[in-house]
C-alpha positions as CSV (number, residue, x, y, z in Angstrom):
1,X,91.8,-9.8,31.8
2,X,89.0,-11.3,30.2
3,X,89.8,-12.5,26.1
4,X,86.6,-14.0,24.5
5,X,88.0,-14.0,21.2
6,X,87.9,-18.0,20.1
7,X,90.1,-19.8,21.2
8,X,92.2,-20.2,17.7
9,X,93.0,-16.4,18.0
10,X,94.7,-17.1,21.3
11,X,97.4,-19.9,20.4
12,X,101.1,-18.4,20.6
13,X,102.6,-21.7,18.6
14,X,100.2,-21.9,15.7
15,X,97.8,-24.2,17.8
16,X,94.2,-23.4,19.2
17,X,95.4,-22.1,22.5
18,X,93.3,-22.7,25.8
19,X,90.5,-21.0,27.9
20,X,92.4,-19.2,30.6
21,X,91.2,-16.5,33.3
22,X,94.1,-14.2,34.0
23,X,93.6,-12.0,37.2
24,X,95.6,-9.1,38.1
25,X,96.2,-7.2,40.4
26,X,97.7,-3.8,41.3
27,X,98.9,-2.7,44.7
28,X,100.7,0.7,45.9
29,X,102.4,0.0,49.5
30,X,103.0,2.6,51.7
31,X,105.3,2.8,54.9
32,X,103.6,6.2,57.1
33,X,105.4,7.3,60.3
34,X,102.5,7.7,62.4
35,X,104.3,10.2,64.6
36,X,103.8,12.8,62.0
37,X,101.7,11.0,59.3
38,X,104.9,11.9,56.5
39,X,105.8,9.1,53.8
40,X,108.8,7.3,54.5
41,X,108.5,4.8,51.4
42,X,106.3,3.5,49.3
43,X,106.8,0.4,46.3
44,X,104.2,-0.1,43.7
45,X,103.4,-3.7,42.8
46,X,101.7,-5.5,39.5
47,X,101.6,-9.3,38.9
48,X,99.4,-11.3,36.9
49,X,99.1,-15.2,36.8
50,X,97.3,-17.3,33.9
51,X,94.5,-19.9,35.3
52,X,93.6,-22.2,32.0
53,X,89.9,-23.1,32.3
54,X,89.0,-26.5,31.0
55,X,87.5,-27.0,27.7
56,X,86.7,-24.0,25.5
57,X,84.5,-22.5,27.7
58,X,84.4,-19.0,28.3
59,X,86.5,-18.2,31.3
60,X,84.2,-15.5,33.0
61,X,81.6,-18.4,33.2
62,X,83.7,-21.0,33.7
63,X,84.1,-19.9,37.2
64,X,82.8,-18.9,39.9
65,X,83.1,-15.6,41.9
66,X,84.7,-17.6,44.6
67,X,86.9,-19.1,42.2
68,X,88.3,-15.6,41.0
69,X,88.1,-14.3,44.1
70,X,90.6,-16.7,45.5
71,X,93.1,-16.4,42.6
72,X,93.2,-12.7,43.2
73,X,93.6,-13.5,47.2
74,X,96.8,-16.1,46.5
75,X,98.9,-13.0,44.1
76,X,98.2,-11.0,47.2
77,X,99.4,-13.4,49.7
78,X,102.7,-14.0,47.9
79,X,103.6,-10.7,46.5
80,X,102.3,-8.3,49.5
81,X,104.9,-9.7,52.2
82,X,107.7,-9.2,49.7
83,X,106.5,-5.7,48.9
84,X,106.2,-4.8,53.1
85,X,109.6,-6.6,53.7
86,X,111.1,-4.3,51.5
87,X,109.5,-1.2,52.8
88,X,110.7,-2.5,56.4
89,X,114.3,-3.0,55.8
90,X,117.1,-0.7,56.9
């Protein structure tokens, strides 16, 4: 999500809020049986996280590719094991 409203539209509490980048990411996860390529299960997956950039800068600039790049990478290495651990249970 990218919000470049100013930053006094963005305050929850009545205060001038902060810059924040706020990458998401959306995942379907699917368990095939290779034997006869049929679905056995499958679990979608959504999470978000809030990055506050500093200043009032505009978050898209603010950072870098690599930067949002690597906050997509960290949701999917914590929520992608949980999401394949339940596909894997009994």
């Amino acid at each position: 999500m990218l919000d470049q409203r100013p930053n006094a539209q963005i305050g929850f509490d009545g205060q001038p809020g902060k810059s924040m980048l706020a990458p998401y990411v959306s995942i379907r996860v699917a368990l095939i049986d290779l034997s006869d390529l049929k679905l056995k299960r499958e679990q979608s997956l959504a999470v978000s996280a809030r990055l506050p950039v500093t200043g009032d800068a505009n978050p898209w600039a603010a950072t870098t590719a690599e930067q949002r790049v690597k906050a997509l990478e960290a949701l999917i290495e914590v929520e992608l094991p949980k999401a394949v651990a339940s596909l894997v249970a009994p």
